[in-house]
C-alpha positions as CSV (number, residue, x, y, z in Angstrom):
1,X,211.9,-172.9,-149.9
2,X,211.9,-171.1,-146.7
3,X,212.3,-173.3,-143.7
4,X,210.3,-171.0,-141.6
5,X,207.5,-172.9,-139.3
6,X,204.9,-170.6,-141.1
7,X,205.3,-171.5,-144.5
8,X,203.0,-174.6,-145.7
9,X,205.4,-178.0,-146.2
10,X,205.6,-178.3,-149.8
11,X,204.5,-175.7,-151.2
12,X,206.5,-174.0,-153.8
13,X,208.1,-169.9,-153.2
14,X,205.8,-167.0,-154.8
15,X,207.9,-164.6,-156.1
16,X,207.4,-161.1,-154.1
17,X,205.5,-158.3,-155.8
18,X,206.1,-154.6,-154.5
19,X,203.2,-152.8,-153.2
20,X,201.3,-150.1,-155.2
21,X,202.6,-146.2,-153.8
22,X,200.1,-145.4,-151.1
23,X,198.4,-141.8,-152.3
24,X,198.1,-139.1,-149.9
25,X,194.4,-138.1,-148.7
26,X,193.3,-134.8,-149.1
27,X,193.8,-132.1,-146.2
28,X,190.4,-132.5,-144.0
29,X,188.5,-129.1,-144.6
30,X,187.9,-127.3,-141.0
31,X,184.3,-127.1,-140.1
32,X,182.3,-124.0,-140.8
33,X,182.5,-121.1,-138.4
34,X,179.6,-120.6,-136.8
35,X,177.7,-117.4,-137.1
36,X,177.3,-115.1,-134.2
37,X,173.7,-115.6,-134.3
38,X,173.9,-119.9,-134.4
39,X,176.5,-119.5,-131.7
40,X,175.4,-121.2,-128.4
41,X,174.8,-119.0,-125.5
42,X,173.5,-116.2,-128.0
43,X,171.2,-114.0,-126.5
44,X,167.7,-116.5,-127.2
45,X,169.8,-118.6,-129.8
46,X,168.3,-122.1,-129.5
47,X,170.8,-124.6,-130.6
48,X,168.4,-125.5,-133.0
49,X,168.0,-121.8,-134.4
50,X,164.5,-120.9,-132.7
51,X,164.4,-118.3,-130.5
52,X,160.8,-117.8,-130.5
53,X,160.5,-120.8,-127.7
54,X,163.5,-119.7,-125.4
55,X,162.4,-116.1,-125.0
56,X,158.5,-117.8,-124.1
57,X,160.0,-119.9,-121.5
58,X,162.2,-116.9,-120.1
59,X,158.9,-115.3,-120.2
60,X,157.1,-118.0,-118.3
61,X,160.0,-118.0,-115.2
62,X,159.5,-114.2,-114.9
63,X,155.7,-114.7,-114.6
64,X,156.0,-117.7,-112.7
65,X,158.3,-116.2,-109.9
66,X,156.6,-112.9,-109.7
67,X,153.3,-115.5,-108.7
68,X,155.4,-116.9,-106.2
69,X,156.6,-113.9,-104.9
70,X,153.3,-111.8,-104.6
71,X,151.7,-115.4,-103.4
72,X,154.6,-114.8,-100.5
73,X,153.3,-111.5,-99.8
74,X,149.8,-112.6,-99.5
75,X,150.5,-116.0,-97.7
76,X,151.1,-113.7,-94.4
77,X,147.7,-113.1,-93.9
78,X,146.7,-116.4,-96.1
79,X,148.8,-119.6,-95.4
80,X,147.4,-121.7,-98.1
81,X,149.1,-119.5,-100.8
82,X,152.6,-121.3,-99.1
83,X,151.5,-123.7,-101.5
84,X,151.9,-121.2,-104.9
85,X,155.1,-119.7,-103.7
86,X,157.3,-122.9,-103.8
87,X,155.5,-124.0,-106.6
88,X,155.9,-121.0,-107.9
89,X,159.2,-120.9,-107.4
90,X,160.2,-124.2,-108.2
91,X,158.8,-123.7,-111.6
92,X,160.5,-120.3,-112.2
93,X,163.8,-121.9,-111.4
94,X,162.3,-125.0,-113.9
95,X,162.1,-122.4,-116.4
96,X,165.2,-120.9,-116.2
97,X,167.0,-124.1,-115.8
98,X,165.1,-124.6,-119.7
99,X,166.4,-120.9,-120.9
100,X,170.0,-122.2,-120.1
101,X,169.7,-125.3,-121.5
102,X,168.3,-124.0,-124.9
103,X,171.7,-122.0,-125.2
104,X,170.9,-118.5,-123.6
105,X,173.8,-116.9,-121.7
106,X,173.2,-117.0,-118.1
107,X,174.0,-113.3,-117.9
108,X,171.5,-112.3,-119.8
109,X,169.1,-114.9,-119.1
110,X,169.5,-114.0,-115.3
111,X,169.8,-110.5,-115.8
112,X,166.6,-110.1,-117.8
113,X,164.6,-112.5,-115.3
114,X,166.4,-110.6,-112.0
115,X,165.3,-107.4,-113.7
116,X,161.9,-107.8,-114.9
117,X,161.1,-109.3,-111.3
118,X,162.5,-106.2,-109.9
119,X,160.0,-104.0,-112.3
120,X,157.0,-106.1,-111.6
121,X,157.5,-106.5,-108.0
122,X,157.5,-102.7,-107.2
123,X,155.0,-101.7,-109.7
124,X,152.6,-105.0,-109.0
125,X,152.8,-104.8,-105.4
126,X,152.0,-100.8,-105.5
127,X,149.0,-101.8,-107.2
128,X,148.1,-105.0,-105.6
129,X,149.2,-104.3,-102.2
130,X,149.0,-100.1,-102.2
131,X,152.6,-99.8,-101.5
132,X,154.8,-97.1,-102.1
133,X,156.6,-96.5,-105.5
134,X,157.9,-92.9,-106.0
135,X,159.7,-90.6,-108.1
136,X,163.4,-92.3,-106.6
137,X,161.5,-95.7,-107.1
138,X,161.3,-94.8,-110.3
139,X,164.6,-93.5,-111.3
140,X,165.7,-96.8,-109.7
141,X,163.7,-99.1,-112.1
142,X,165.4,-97.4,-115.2
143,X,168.6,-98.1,-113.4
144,X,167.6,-101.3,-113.1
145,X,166.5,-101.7,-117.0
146,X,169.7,-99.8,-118.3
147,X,171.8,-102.0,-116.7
148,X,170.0,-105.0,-118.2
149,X,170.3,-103.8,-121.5
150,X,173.9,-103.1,-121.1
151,X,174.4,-106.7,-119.9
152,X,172.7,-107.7,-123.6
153,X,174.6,-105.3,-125.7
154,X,177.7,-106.3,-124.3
155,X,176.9,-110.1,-125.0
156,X,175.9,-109.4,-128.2
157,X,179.3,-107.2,-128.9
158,X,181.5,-110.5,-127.0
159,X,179.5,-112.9,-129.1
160,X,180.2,-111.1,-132.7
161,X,183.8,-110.9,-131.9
162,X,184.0,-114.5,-130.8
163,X,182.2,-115.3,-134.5
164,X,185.1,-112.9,-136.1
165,X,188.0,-114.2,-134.3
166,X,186.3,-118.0,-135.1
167,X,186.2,-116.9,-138.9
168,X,189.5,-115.3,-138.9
169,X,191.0,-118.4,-137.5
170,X,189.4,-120.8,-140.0
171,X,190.0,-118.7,-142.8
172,X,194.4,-119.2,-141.8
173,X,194.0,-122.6,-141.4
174,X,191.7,-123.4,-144.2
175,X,194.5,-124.5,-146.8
176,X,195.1,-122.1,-150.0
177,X,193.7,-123.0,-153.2
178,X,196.3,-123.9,-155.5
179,X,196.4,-125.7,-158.9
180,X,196.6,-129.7,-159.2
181,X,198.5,-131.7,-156.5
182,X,201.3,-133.5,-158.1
183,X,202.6,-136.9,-156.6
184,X,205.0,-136.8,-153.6
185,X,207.7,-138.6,-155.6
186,X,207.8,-136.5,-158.6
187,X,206.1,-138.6,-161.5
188,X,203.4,-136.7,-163.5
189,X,205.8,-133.6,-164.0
190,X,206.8,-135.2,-167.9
């Protein structure tokens, strides 16, 4: 008997039995690299893989601010319209704020909405308001649009190197394929 104060009075010594050898668990597989296209912050990539909705809603903002802003044209002469530009404008930036959260880049989200607005403000308000839009107008509004679509190609050319480099990295850490795991202690190799 033990005379420790945690062994019951009385009662007789079990004899000690070893524990069974612990097994080792399996390596935890890395989780699947993401394509470029499921990436977030892919150009109209919803988290959830629709893009139909994002690109509506980017849509929406551009449609919504260029209210706003032709509403501020015509609220000079019309103060009531004050109204449509902030609502206007509050529901453009709404919009966007929704474009972002769906998993758009903001570069391109921004530069798309920037650049649309720019198009549809010079060629809306030369037909709404008989302003001027000429030949260097012009030129300027493909600028405009060139430098938009160099914003997207470049995100899409970042965002399929990011999926690369993601693959390339889970493919060195993924552990090689290999015949049966033998015990740690050497037993099983008869």
């Amino acid at each position: 008997m033990t005379d420790s104060p945690l062994a019951p009075q009385g009662a007789p010594e079990q004899p000690s039995t070893p524990a069974p050898p612990l097994t080792p668990l399996p390596p935890l597989a890395p989780p699947a690299p993401q394509a470029a296209s499921d990436a977030p912050g892919a150009s109209g990539t919803d988290r959830d893989g629709s893009t139909a909705i994002t690109w509506l809603l980017l849509a929406g903002a551009i449609v919504v601010e260029m209210a706003a802003t032709l509403s501020l044209k015509g609220a000079l002469t019309h103060p009531w319209l004050y109204v449509v530009v902030v609502a206007g404008y509050t529901g453009a930036f709404g919009l966007l704020a929704l474009v972002l959260r769906r998993g758009m880049g903001l570069a391109v989200a921004y530069g798309i909405w920037g650049a649309l607005g720019v198009v549809a403000a010079a060629v809306l308000s030369w037909l709404i308001f008989d302003e001027q839009l000429n030949a260097v107008m012009g030129a300027g509004i493909v600028l405009v649009v060139a430098g938009v679509l160099a914003i997207e190609f470049g995100a899409q050319q970042a965002r399929r190197a990011a999926a690369v480099a993601a693959a390339t990295t889970a493919a060195a850490s993924a552990p090689a394929a290999s015949g049966p795991s033998t015990p740690a202690t050497g037993e099983g190799t008869r």
